[in-house]
N, C-alpha and C positions, 0 to 999 in steps of 0.2 A: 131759236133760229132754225135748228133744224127738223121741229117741228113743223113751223109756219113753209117753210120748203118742200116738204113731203108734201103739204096740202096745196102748196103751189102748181107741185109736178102733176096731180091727179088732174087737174085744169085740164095738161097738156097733152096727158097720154093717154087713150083708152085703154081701159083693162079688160084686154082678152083672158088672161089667165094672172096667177100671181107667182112672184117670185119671194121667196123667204129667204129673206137673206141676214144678214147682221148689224148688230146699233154698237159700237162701242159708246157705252152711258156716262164713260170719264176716262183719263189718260190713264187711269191704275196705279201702282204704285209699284216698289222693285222688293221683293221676297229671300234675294241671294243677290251678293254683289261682286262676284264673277273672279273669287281668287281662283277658283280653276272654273267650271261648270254643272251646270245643272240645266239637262236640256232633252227635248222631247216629253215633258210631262203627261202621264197620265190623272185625271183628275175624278176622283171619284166622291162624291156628296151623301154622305149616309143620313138618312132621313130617321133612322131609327135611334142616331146618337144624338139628337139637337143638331143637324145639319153640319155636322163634323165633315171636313174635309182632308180626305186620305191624297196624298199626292206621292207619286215615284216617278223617280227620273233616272236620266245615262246620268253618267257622274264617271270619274277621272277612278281609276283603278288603283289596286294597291303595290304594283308590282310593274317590270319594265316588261313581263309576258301577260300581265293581265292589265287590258288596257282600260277597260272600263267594267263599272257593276252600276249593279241599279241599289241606290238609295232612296227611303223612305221618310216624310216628314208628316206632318198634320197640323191643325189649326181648326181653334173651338172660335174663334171670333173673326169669323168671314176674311177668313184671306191677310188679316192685319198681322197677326205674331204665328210665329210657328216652331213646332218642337226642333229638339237637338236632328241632324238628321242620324239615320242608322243605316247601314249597310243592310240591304232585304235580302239581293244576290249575286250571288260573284258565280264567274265561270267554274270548271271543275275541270281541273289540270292536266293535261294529256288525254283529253275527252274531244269530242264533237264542238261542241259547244268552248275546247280549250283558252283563248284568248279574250271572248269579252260577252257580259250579258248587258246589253244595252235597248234602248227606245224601246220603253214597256210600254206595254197594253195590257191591261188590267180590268177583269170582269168577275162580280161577287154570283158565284152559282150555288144558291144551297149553304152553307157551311163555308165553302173554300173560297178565297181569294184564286183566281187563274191568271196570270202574269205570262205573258206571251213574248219575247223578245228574240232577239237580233244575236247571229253568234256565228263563228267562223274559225276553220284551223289555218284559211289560207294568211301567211304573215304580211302581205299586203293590203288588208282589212276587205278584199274582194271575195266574190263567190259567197256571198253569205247564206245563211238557213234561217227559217226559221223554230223557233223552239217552246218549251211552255213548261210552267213550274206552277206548283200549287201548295197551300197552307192553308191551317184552320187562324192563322194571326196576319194583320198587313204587313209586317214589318220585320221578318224572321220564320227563318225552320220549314222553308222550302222545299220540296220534292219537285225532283223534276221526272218529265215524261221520258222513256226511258225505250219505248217498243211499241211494248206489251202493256208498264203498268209506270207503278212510278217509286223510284227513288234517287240518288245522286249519281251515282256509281258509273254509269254511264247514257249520257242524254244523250237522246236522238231528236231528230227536226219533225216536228208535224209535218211542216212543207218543205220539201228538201230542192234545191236549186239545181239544173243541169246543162245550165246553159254553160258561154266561155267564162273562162277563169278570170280576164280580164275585166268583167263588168262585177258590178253592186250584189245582183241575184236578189233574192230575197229577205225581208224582212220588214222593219218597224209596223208591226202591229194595230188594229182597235178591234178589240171586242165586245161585243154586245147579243144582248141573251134580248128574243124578241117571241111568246109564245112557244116556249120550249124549242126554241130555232136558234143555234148559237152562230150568231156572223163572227167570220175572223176575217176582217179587211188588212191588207199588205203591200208590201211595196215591193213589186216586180222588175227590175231593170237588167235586160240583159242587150244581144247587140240590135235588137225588134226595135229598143226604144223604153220607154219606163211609164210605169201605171202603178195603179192601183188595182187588184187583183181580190175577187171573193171564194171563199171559200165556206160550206155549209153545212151542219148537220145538226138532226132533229134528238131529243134530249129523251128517252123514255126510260124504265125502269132495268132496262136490263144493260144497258150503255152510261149510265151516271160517272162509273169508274173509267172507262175504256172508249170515251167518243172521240178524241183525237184518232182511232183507228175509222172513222167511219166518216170524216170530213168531204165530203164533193164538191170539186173544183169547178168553180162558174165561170171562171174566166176573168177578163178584161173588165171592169165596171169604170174605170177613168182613166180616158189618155191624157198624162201631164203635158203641158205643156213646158218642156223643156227649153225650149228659146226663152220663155221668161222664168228660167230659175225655182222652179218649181218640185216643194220637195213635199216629203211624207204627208201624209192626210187622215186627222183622225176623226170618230166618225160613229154620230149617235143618235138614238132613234127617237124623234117627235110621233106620241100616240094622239096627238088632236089633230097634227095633221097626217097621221099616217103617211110620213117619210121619214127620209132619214138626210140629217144635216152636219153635214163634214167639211173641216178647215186644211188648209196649208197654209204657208205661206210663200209670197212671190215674188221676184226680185230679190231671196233671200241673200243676206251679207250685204244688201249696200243700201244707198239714200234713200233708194225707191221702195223700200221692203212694204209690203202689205199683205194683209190678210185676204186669202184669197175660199171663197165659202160655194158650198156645193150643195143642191138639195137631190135627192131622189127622182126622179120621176115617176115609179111607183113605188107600193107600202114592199115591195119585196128586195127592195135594194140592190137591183141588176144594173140600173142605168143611173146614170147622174149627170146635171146640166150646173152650170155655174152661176149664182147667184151673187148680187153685191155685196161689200161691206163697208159699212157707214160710221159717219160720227169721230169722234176720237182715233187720232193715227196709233198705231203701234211704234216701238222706237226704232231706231237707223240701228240699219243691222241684224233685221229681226230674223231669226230662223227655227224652224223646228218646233212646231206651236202643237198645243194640246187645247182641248175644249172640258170643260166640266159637263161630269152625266150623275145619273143617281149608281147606284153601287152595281144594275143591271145598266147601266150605260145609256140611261133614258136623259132627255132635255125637255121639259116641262113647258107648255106653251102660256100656260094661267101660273100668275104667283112667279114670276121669272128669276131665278136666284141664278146666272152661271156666271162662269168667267172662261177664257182664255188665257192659257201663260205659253211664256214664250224664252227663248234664251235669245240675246244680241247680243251683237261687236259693235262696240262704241267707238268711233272715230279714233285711231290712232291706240285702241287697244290691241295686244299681241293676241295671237288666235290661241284660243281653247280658255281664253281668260272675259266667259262671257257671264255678265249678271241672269239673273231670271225675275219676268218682269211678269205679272199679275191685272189681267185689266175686265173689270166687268162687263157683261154684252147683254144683249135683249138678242130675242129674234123680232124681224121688223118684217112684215107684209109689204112688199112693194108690187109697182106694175110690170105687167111683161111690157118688155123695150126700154125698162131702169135701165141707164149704163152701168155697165159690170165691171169695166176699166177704162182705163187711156194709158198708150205710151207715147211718153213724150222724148222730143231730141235733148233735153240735157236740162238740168235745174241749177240752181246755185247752191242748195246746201238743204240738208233735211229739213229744214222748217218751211222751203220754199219747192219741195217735192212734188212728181208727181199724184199722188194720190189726194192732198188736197184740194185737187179741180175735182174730184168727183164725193168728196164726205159731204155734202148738202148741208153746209156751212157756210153763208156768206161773207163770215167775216176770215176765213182763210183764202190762202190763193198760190198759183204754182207761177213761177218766174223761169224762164230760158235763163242762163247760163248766157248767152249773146243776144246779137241779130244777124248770126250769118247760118242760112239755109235750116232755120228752127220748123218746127212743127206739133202738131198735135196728133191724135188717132184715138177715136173712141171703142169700143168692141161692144157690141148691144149682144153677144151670146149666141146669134144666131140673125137668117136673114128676117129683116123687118121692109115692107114697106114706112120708108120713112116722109114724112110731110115738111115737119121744120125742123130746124137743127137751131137750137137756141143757146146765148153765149153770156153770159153774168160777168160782166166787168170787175173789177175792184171801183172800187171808190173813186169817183172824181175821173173813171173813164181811164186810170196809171196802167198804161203797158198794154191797153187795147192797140188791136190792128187797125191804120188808117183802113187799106185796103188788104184783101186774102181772097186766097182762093177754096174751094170747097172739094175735096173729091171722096170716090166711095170704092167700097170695095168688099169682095163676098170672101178675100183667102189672106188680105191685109201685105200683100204684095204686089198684085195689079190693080193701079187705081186708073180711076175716070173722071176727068175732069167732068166739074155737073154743077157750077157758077162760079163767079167773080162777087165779090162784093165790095165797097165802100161807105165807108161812114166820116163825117166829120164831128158829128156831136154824142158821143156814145150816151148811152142813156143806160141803166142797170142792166138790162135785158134784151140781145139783139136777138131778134126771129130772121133764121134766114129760110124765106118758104120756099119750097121747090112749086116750080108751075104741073110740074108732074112728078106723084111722087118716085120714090128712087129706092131701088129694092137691095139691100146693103146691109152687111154686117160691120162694115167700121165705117166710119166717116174719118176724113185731114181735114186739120184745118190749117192751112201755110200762107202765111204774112208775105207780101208783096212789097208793101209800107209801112214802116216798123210803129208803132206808138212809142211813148218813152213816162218814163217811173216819173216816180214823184224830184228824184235828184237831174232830168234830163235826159238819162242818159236809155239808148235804145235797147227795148228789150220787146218779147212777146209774153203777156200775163193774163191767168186768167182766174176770175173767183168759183165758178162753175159749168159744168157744160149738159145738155140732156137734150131729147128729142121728145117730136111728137110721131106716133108712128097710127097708120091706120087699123 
């Protein structure tokens, strides 16, 4: 089905450029079943052990001062069973990094595992730093970065935070080794606002021990989008297409959670644009997602082997008691003008969630919660000249609008009305064409006249939604 959709959409949209974006190839399965947590996974795929996969996560601490440490697990049969886990590394006690080593980012250079994480003396878990530890083993005997060189005794922050005390600062990590170019992307939140931050430096023979001293700050590479919940991003480099492709997730903590995917705009990973993610939903709850890379943090475009994991809160679980859940992806070519999201006014329950109208699945669908003042909103990424705005019913036409209105918008706050429509006989596929088209990064779609479900009763529903743009 979502095959035959994709080759639908191409019908509809011309491809001025492409978006890579992501396929979930099946719902996944759960790995850790959330007696406390395991969350922010790093995932790393060793080609040299039979495709052994090494994973480290935050994990719940041993102590009421040590709040968290990073534990290590592994698995020789794709993601199915996995070892006991181990404790890789714990903070170090009246140090910099005092209270917790959490959301690792993990890059194999040479010999060393490099583990980059998250650490703070403030006891509010704010102002954070970030920091980085190294071993010739995954799973034990850690050195951390220290200055100058490395050992325990006392760690210092590669990237030290200096903003107010008040806010997150710096951390959760991805690194990646690209041409003796080691990227350390991060999480920068202070009172500006929260991104994604790069940081750079070139690998040669007299720096091998000592290249945290020699890092250059690039700045800004992704403004989150904070209104929708929008957290860490991790973040790996595709060599066929010479970019680089990085997840979050969005509406993290509730019904709407999705996976939220970012490509490159160029092979130097300054800029990044948001790309779709399709196929199979992630669970209700979902937060703090990691992507599988090769042990240099690569994602292979031929032979596709990755996964994403993720930690969630399940309906009516207490917090910090979240499972870790495991779900295979492709990366998937799509057109520029794919929809990249929708937010909707309200759903009934994760299985009838927003993200559904746009997995290019027809036999799912997203359902309003009511019929009072419901709505839709698509976000195409950027402004498009759009032509049609096409709308995929459920079956048997359940929960179409009799009549709606159409409007658009470039900042998804001022909109413009730009048609009416009616229907009385819905058929799979409504085209609503514009006489002229309409130059718009989101499109409403708001019901006038409610349709009703298959039980009567009035609601707005939809199986999918896309455009055609010039």
């Amino acid at each position: 089905m979502i095959i035959t959709l994709l080759c639908f959409l191409c019908l509809y949209i011309r491809t001025q450029a492409i978006l890579n974006g992501l396929n979930g190839t099946s719902s996944g399965w759960q790995i850790y079943p959330g007696d406390t947590y395991h969350y922010g996974p790093s995932i790393l795929i060793d080609e040299n052990k039979d495709n052994l996969i090494h994973m480290w996560t935050c994990s719940q601490g041993t102590g009421s001062t040590q709040w968290d440490v990073i534990r290590y697990h592994n698995s020789s049969d794709s993601g199915k069973t996995w070892s006991l886990d181990e404790i890789a590394l714990e903070p170090t006690s009246g140090s910099q990094d005092t209270y917790s080593a959490c959301d690792p980012g993990v890059v194999k250079i040479k010999s060393y595992y490099y583990i980059g994480y998250t650490s703070t003396t403030n006891p509010n878990a704010t102002q954070n730093q970030l920091f980085l530890a190294r071993s010739l083993t995954p799973n034990g005997n850690y050195e951390k970065w220290n200055g100058t060189g490395w050992n325990s005794s006392n760690p210092q922050p590669i990237v030290a935070y200096h903003g107010p005390s008040s806010k997150y600062g710096i951390g959760e990590p991805s690194l990646v080794l690209v041409d003796n170019l080691i990227y350390v992307y991060y999480t920068n939140a202070d009172d500006t606002g929260s991104y994604t931050d790069l940081a750079i430096v070139q690998l040669n023979a007299t720096n091998e021990d000592t290249w945290p001293l020699y890092l250059q700050y690039k700045g800004h590479v992704i403004y989150r989008r904070v209104n929708l919940g929008e957290d860490s991003t991790d973040i790996k480099w595709c060599p066929q297409l010479q970019r680089f492709i990085g997840v979050t997730t969005v509406n993290r903590f509730s019904s709407q959670a999705t996976v939220g995917v970012y490509q490159s705009t160029d092979r130097y990973g300054l800029q990044f644009q948001s790309t779709p993610y399709i196929g199979h939903r992630v669970q209700e709850g979902t937060h703090n997602i990691g992507i599988s890379g090769s042990t240099t943090g690569w994602i292979q475009l031929e032979n596709q082997y990755h996964f994403v994991s993720y930690a969630y809160q399940p309906q009516g679980s207490s917090w910090g008691k979240w499972p870790t859940y495991l779900t295979p992806v492709q990366i998937v070519q799509l057109p520029l003008g794919t929809v990249i999201d929708v937010a909707v006014s309200s759903n009934v329950n994760w299985s009838m969630s927003g993200p559904f109208v746009w997995d290019h699945n027809f036999t799912t669908y997203w359902s309003s919660q009511s019929a009072n003042n419901e709505f839709l909103t698509i976000n195409l990424g950027t402004v498009f000249s759009v032509k049609t705005l096409s709308l995929v019913s459920r079956s048997l036409g359940y929960g179409f609008p009799v009549d709606f209105a159409v409007r658009a918008s470039n900042d998804s706050q001022n909109f413009v009305h730009i048609i009416d429509q009616h229907y009385t006989n819905t058929t799979t596929v409504v085209n609503c064409s514009f006489t002229t088209p309409v130059q718009a990064r989101y499109l409403q779609v708001l019901p006038i006249t409610y349709g009703t479900d298959e039980h009567g009763i009035k609601l707005f529903q939809l199986a999918e939604i896309y455009v055609q743009t010039d």
